[in-house]
PDBQT receptor file of N, H, CA, C and O in Angstrom, charges set to zero:
ATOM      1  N   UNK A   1     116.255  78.710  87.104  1.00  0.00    +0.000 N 
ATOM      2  CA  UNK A   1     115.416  77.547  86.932  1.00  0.00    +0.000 C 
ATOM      3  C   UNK A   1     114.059  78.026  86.407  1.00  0.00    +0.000 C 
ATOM      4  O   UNK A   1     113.590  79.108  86.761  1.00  0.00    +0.000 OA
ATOM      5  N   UNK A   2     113.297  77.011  85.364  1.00  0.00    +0.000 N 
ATOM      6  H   UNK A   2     113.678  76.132  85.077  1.00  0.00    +0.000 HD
ATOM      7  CA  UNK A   2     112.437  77.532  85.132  1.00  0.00    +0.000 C 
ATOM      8  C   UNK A   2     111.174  77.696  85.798  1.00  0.00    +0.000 C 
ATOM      9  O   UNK A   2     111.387  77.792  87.006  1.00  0.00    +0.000 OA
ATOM     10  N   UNK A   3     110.428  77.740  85.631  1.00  0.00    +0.000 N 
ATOM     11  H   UNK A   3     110.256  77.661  84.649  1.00  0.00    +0.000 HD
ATOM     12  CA  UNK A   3     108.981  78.107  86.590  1.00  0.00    +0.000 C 
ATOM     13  C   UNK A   3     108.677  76.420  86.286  1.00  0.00    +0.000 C 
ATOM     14  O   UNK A   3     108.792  76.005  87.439  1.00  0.00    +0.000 OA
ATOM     15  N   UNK A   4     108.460  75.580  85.712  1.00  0.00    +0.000 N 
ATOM     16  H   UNK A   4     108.366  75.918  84.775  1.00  0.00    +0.000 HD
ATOM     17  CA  UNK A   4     108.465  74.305  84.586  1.00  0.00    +0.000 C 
ATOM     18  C   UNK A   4     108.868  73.336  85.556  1.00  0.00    +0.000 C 
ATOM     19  O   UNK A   4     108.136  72.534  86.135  1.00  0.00    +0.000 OA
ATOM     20  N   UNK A   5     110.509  73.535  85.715  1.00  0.00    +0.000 N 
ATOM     21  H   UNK A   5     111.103  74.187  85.244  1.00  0.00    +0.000 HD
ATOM     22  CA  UNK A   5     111.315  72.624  86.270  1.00  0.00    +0.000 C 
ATOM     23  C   UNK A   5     111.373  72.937  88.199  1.00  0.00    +0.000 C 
ATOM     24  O   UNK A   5     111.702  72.036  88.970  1.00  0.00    +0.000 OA
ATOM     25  N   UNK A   6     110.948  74.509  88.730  1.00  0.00    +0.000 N 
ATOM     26  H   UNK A   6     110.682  75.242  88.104  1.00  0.00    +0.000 HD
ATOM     27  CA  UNK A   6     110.929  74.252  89.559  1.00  0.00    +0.000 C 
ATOM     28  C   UNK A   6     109.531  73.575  90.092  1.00  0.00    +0.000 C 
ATOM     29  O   UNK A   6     109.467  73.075  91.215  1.00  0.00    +0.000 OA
ATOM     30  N   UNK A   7     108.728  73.595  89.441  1.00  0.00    +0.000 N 
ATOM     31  H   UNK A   7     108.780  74.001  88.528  1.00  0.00    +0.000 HD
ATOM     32  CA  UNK A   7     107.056  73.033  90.217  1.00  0.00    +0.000 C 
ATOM     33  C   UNK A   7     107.574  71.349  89.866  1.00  0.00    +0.000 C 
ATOM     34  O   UNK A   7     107.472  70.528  90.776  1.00  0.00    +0.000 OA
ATOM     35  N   UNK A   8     108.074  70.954  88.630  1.00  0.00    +0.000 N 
ATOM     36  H   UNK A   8     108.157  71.621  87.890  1.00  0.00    +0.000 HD
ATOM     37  CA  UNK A   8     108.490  69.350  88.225  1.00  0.00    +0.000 C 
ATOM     38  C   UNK A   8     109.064  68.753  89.820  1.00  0.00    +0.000 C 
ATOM     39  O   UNK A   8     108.765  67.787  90.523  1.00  0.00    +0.000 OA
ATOM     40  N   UNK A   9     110.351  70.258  89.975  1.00  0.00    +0.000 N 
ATOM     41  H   UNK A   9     110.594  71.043  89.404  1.00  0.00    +0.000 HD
ATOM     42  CA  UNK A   9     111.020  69.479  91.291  1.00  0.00    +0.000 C 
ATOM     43  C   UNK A   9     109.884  69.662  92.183  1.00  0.00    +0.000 C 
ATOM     44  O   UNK A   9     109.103  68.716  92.286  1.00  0.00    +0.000 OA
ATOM     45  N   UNK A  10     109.723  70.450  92.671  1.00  0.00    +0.000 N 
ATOM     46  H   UNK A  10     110.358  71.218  92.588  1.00  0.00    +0.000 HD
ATOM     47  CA  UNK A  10     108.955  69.906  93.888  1.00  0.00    +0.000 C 
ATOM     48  C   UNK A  10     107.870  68.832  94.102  1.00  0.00    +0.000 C 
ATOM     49  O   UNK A  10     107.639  68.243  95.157  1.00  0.00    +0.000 OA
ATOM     50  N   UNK A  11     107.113  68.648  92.667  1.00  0.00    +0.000 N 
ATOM     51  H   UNK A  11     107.301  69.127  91.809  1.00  0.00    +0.000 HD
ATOM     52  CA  UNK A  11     106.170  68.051  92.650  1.00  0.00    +0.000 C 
ATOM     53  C   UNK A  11     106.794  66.331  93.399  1.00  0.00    +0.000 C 
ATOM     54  O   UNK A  11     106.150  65.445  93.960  1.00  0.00    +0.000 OA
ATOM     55  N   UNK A  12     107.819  66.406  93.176  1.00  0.00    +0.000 N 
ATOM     56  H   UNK A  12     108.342  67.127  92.720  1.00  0.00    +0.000 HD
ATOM     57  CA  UNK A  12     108.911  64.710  92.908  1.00  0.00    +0.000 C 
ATOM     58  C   UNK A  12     109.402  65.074  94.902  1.00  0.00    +0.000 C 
ATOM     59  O   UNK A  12     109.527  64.184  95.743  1.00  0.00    +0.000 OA
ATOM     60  N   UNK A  13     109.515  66.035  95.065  1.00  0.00    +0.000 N 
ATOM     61  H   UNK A  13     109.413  66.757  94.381  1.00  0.00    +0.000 HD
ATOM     62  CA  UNK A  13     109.979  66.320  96.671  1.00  0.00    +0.000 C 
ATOM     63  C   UNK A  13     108.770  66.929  97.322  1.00  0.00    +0.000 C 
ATOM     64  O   UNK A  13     108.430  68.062  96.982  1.00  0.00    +0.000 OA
ATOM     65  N   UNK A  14     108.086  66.261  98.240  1.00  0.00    +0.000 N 
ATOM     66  H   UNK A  14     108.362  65.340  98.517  1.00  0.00    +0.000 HD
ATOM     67  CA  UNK A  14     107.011  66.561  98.914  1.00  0.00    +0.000 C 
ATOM     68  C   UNK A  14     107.590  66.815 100.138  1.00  0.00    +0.000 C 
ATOM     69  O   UNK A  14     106.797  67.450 100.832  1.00  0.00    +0.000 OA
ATOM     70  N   UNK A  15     109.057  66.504 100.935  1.00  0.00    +0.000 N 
ATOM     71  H   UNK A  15     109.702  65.988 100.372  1.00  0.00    +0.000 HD
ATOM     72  CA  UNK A  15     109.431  67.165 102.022  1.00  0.00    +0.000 C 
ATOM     73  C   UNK A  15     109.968  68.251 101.875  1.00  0.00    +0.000 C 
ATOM     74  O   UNK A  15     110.346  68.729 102.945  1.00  0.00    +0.000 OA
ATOM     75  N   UNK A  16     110.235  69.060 100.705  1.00  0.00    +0.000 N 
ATOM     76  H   UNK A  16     109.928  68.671  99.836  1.00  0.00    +0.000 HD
ATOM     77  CA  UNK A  16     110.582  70.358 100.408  1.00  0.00    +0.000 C 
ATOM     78  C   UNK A  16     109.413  71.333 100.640  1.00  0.00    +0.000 C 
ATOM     79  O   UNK A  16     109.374  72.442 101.172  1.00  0.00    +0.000 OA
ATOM     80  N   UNK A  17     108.475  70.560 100.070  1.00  0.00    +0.000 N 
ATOM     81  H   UNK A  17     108.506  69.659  99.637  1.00  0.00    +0.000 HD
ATOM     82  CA  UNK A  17     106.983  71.785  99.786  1.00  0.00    +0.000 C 
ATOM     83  C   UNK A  17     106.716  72.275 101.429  1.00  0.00    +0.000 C 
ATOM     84  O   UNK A  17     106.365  73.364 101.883  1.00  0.00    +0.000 OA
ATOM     85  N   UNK A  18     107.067  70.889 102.146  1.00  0.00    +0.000 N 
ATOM     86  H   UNK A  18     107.352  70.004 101.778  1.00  0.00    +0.000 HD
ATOM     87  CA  UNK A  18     106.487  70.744 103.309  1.00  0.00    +0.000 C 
ATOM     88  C   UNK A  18     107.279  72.193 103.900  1.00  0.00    +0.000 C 
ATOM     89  O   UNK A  18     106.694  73.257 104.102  1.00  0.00    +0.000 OA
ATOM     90  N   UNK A  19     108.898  71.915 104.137  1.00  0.00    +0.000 N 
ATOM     91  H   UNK A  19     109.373  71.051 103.972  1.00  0.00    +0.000 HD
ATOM     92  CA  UNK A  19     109.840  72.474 104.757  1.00  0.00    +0.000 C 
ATOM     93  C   UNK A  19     109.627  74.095 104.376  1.00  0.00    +0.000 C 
ATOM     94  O   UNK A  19     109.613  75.015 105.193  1.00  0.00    +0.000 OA
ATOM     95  N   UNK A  20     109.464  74.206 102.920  1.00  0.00    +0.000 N 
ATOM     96  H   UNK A  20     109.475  73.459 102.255  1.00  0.00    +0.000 HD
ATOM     97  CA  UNK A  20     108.934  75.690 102.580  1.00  0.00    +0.000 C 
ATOM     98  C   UNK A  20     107.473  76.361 102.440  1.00  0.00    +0.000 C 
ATOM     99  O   UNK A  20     107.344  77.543 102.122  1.00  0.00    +0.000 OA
ATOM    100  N   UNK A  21     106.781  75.818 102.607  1.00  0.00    +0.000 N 
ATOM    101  H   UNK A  21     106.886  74.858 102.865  1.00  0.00    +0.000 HD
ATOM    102  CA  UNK A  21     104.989  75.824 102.754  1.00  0.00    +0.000 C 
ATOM    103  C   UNK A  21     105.317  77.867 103.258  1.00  0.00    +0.000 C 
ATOM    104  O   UNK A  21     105.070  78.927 102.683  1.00  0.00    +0.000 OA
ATOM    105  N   UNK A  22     105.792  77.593 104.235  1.00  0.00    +0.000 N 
ATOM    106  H   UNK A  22     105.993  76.733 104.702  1.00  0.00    +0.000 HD
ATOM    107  CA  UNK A  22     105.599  79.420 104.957  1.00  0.00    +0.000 C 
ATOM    108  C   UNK A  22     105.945  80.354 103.800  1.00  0.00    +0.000 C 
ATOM    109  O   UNK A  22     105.160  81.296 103.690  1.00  0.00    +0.000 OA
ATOM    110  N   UNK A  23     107.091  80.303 102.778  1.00  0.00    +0.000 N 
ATOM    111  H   UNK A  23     107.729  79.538 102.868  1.00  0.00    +0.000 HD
ATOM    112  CA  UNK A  23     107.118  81.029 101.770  1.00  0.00    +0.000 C 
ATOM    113  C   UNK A  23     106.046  81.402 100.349  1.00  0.00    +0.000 C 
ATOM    114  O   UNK A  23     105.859  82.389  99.637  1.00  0.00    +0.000 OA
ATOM    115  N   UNK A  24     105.494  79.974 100.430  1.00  0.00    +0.000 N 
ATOM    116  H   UNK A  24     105.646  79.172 101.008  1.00  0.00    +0.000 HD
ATOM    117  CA  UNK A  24     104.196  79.701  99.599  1.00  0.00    +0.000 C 
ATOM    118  C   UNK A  24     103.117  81.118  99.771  1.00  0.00    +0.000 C 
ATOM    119  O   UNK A  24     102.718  81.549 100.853  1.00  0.00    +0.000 OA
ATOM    120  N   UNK A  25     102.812  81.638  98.527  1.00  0.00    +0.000 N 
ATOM    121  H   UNK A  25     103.137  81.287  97.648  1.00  0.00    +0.000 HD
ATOM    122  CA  UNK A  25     101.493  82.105  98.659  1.00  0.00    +0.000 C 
ATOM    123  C   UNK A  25     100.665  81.975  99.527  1.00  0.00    +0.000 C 
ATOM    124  O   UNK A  25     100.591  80.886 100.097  1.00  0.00    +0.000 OA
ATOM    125  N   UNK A  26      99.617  83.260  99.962  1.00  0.00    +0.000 N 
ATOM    126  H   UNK A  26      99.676  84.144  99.499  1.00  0.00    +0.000 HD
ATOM    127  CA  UNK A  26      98.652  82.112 100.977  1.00  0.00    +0.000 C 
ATOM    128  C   UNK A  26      97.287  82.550 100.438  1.00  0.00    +0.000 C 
ATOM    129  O   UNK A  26      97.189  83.603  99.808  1.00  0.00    +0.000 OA
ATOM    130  N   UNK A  27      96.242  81.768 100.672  1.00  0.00    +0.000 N 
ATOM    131  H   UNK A  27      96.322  80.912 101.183  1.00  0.00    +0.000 HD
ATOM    132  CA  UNK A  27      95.148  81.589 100.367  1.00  0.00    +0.000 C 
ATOM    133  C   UNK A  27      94.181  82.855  99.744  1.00  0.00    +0.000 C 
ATOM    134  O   UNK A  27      93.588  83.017  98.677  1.00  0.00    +0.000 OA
ATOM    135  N   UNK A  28      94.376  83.815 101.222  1.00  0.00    +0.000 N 
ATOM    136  H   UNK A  28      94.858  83.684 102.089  1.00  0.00    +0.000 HD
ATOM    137  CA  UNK A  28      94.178  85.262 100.326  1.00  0.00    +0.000 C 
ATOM    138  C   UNK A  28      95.248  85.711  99.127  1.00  0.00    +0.000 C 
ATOM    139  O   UNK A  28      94.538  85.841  98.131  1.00  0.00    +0.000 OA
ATOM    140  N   UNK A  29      96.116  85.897  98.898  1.00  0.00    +0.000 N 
ATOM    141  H   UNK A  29      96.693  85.791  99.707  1.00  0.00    +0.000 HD
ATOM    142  CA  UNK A  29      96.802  86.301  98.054  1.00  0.00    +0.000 C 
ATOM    143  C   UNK A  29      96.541  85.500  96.457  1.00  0.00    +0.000 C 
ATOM    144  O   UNK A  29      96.555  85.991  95.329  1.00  0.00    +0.000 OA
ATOM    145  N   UNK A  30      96.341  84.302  96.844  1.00  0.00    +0.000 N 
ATOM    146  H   UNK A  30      96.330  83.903  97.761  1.00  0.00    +0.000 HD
ATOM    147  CA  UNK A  30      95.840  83.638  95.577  1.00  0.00    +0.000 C 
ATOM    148  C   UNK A  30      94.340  83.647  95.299  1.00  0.00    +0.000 C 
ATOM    149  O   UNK A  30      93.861  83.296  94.221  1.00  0.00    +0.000 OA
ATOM    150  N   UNK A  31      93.673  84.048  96.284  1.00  0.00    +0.000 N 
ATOM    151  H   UNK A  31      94.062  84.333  97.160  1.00  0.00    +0.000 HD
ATOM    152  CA  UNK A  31      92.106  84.238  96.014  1.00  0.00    +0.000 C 
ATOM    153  C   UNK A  31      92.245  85.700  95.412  1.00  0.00    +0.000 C 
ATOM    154  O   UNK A  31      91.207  85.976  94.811  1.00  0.00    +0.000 OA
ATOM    155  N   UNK A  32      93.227  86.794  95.364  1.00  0.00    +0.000 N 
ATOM    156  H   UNK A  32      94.071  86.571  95.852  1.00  0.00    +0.000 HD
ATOM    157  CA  UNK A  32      92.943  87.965  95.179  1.00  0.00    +0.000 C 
ATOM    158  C   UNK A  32      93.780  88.370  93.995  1.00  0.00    +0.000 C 
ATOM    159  O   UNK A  32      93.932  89.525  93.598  1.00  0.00    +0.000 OA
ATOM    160  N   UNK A  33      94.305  87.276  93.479  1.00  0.00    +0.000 N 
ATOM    161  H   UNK A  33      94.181  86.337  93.802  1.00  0.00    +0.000 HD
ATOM    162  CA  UNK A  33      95.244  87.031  92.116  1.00  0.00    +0.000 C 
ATOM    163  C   UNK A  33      94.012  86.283  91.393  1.00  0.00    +0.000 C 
ATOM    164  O   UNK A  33      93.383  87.249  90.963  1.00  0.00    +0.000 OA
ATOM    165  N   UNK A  34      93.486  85.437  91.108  1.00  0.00    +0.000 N 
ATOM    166  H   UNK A  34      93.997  84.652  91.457  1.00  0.00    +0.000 HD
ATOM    167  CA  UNK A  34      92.422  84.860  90.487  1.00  0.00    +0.000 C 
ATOM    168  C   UNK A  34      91.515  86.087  90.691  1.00  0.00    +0.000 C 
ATOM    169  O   UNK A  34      91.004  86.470  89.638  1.00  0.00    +0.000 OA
ATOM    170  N   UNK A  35      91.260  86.646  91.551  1.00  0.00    +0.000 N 
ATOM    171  H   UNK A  35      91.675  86.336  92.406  1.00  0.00    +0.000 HD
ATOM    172  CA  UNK A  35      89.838  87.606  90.940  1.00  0.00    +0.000 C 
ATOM    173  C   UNK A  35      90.494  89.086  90.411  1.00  0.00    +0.000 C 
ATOM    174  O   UNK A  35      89.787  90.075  90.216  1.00  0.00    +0.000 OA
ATOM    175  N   UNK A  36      91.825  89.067  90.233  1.00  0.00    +0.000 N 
ATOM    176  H   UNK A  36      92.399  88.264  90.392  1.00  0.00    +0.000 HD
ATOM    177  CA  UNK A  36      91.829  89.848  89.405  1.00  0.00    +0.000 C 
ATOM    178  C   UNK A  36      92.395  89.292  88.073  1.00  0.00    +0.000 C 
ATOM    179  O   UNK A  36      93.008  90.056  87.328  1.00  0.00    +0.000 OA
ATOM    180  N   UNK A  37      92.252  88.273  87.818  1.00  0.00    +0.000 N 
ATOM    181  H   UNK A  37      91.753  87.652  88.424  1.00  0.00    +0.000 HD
ATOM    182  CA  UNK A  37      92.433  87.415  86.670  1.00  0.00    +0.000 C 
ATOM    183  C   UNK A  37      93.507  86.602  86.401  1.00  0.00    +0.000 C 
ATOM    184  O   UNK A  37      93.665  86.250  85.232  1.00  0.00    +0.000 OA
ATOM    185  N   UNK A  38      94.302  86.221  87.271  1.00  0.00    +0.000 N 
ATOM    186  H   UNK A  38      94.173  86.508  88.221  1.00  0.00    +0.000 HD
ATOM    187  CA  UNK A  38      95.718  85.873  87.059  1.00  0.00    +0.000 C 
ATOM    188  C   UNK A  38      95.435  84.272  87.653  1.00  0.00    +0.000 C 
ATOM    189  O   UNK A  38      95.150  84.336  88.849  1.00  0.00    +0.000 OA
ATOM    190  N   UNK A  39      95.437  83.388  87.328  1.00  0.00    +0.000 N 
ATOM    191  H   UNK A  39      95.669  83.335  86.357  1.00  0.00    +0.000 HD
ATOM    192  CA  UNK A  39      95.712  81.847  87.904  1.00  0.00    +0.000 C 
ATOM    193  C   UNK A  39      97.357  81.801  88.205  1.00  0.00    +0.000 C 
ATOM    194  O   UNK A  39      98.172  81.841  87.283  1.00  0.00    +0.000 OA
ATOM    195  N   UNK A  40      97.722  81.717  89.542  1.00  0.00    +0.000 N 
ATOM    196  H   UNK A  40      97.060  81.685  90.291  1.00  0.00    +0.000 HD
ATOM    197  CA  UNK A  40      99.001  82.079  90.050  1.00  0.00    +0.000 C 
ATOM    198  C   UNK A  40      99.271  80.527  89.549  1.00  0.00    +0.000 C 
ATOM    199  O   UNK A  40      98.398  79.753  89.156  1.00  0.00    +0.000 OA
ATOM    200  N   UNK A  41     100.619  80.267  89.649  1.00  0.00    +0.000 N 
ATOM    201  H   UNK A  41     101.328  80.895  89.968  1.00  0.00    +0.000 HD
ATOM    202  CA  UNK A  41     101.294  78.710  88.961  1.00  0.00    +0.000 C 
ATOM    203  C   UNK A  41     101.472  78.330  90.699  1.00  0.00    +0.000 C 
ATOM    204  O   UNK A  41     101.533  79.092  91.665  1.00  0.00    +0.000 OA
ATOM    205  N   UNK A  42     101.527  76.629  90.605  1.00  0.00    +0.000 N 
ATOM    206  H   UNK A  42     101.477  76.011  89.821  1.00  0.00    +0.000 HD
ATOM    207  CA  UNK A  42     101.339  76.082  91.498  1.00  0.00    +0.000 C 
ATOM    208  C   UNK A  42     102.621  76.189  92.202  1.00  0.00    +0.000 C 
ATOM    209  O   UNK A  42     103.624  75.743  91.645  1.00  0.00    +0.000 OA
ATOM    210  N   UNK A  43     102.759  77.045  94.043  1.00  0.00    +0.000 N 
ATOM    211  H   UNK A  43     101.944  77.408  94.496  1.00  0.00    +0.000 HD
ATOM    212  CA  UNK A  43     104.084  77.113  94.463  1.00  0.00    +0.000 C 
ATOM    213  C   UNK A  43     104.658  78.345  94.194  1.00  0.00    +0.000 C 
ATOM    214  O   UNK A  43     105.857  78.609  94.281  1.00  0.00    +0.000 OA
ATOM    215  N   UNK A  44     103.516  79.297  93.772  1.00  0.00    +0.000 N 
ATOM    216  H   UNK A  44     102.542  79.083  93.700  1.00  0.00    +0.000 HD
ATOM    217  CA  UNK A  44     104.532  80.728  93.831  1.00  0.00    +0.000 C 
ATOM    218  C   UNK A  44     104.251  81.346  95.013  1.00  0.00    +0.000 C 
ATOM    219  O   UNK A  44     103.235  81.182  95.688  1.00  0.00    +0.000 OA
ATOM    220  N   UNK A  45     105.109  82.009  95.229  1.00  0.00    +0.000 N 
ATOM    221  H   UNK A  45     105.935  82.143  94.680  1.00  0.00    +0.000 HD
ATOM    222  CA  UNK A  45     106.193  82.235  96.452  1.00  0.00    +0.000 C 
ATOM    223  C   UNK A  45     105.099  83.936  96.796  1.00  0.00    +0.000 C 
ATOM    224  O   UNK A  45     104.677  84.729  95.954  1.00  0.00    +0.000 OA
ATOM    225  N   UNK A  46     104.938  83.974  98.326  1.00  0.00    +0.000 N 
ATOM    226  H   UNK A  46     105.281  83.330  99.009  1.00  0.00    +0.000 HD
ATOM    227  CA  UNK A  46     104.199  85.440  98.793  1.00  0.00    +0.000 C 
ATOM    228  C   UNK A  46     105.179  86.584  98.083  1.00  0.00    +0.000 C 
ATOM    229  O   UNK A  46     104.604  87.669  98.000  1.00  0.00    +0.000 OA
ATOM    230  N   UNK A  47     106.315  86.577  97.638  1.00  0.00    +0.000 N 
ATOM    231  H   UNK A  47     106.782  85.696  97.706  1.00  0.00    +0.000 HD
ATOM    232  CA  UNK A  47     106.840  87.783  96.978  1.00  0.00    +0.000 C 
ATOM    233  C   UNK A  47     106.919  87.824  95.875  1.00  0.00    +0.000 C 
ATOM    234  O   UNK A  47     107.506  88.789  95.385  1.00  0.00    +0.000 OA
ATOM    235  N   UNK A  48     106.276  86.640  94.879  1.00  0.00    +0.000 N 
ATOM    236  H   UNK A  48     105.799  85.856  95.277  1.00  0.00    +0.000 HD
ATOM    237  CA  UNK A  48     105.957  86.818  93.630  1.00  0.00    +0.000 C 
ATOM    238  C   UNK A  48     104.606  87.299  93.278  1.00  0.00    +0.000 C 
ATOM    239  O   UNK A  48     104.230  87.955  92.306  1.00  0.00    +0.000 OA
ATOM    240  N   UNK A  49     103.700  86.627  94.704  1.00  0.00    +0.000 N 
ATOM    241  H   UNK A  49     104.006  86.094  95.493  1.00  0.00    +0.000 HD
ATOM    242  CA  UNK A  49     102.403  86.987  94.465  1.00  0.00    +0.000 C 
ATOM    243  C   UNK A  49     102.027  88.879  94.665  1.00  0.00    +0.000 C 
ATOM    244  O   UNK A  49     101.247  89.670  94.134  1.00  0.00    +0.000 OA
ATOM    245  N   UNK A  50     102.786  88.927  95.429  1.00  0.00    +0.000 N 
ATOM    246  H   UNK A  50     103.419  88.285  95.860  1.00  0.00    +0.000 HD
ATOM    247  CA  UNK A  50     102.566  90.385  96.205  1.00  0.00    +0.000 C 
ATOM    248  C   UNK A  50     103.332  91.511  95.061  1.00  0.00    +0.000 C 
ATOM    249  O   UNK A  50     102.966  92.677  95.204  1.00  0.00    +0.000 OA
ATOM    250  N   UNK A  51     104.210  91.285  94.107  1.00  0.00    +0.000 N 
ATOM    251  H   UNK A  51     104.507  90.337  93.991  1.00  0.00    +0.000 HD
ATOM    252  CA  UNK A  51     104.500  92.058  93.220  1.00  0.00    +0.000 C 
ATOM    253  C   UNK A  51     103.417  92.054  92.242  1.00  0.00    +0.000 C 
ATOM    254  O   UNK A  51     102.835  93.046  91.803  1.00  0.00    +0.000 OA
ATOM    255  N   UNK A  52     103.184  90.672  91.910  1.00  0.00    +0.000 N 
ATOM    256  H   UNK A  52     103.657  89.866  92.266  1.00  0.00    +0.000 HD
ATOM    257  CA  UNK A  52     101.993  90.702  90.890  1.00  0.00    +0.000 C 
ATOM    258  C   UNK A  52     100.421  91.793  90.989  1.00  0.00    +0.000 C 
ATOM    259  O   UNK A  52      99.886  92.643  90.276  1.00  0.00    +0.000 OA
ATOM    260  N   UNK A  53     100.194  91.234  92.118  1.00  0.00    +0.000 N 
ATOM    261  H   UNK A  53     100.628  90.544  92.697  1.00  0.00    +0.000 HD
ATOM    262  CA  UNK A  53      99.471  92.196  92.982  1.00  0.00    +0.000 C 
ATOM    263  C   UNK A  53      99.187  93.561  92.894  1.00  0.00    +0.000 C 
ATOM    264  O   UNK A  53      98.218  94.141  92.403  1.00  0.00    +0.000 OA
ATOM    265  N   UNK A  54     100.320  94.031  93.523  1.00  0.00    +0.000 N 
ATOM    266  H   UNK A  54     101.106  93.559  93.921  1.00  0.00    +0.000 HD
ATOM    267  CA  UNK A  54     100.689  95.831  92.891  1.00  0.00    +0.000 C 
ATOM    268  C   UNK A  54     100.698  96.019  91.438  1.00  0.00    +0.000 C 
ATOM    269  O   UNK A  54     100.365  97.057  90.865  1.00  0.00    +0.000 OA
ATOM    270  N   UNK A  55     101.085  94.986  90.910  1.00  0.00    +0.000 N 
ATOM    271  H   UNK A  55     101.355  94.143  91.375  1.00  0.00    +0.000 HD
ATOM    272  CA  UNK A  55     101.122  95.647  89.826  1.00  0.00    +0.000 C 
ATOM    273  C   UNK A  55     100.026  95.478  89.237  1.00  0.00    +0.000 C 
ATOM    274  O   UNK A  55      99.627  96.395  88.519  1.00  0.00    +0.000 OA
ATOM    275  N   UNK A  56      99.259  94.309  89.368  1.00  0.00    +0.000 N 
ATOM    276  H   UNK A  56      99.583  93.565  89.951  1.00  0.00    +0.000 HD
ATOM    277  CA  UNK A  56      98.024  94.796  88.427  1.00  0.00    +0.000 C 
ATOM    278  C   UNK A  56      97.053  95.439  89.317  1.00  0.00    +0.000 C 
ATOM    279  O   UNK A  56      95.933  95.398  88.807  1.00  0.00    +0.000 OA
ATOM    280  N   UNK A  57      97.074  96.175  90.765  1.00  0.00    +0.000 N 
ATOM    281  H   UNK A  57      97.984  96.208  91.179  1.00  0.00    +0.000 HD
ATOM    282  CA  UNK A  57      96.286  96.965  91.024  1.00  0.00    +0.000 C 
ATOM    283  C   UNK A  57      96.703  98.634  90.774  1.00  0.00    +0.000 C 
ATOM    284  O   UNK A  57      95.955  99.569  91.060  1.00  0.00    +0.000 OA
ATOM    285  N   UNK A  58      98.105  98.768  90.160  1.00  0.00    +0.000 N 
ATOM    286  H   UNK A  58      98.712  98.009  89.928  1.00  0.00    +0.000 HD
ATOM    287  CA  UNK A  58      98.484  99.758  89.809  1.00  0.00    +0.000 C 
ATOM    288  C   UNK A  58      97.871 100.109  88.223  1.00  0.00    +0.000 C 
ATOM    289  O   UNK A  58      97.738 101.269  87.834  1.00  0.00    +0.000 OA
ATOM    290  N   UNK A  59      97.558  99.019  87.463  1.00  0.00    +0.000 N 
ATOM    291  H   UNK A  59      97.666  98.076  87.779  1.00  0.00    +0.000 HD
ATOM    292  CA  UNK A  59      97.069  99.440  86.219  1.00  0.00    +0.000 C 
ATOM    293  C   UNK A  59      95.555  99.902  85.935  1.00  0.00    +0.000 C 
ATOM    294  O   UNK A  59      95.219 100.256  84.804  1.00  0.00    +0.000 OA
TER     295      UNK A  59
């Protein structure tokens, strides 16, 4: 699924976001993705954020 169609779905299912909220990014992780320049997409997941992460603190 795309990154596109999964934020479309959830946006349309607000008891999903709810039910998965704990997998969601959290506040630090997206404050520390924006200051290293990245605007994370709305609904990415702590193990998308946390790869991103490493990797651009590896470069």
């Amino acid at each position: 699924m795309s990154k596109r169609a999964y934020i479309e779905y959830l946006d349309k299912h607000p008891e999903l976001v709810e039910a998965f909220s704990r997998y969601f990014a959290t506040e630090k992780q997206l404050a520390l993705l924006r200051g290293l320049g990245i605007e994370p997409y709305k609904y990415i997941s702590k193990m998308e954020a946390n790869r991103l992460i490493r990797k651009l603190l590896k470069s």
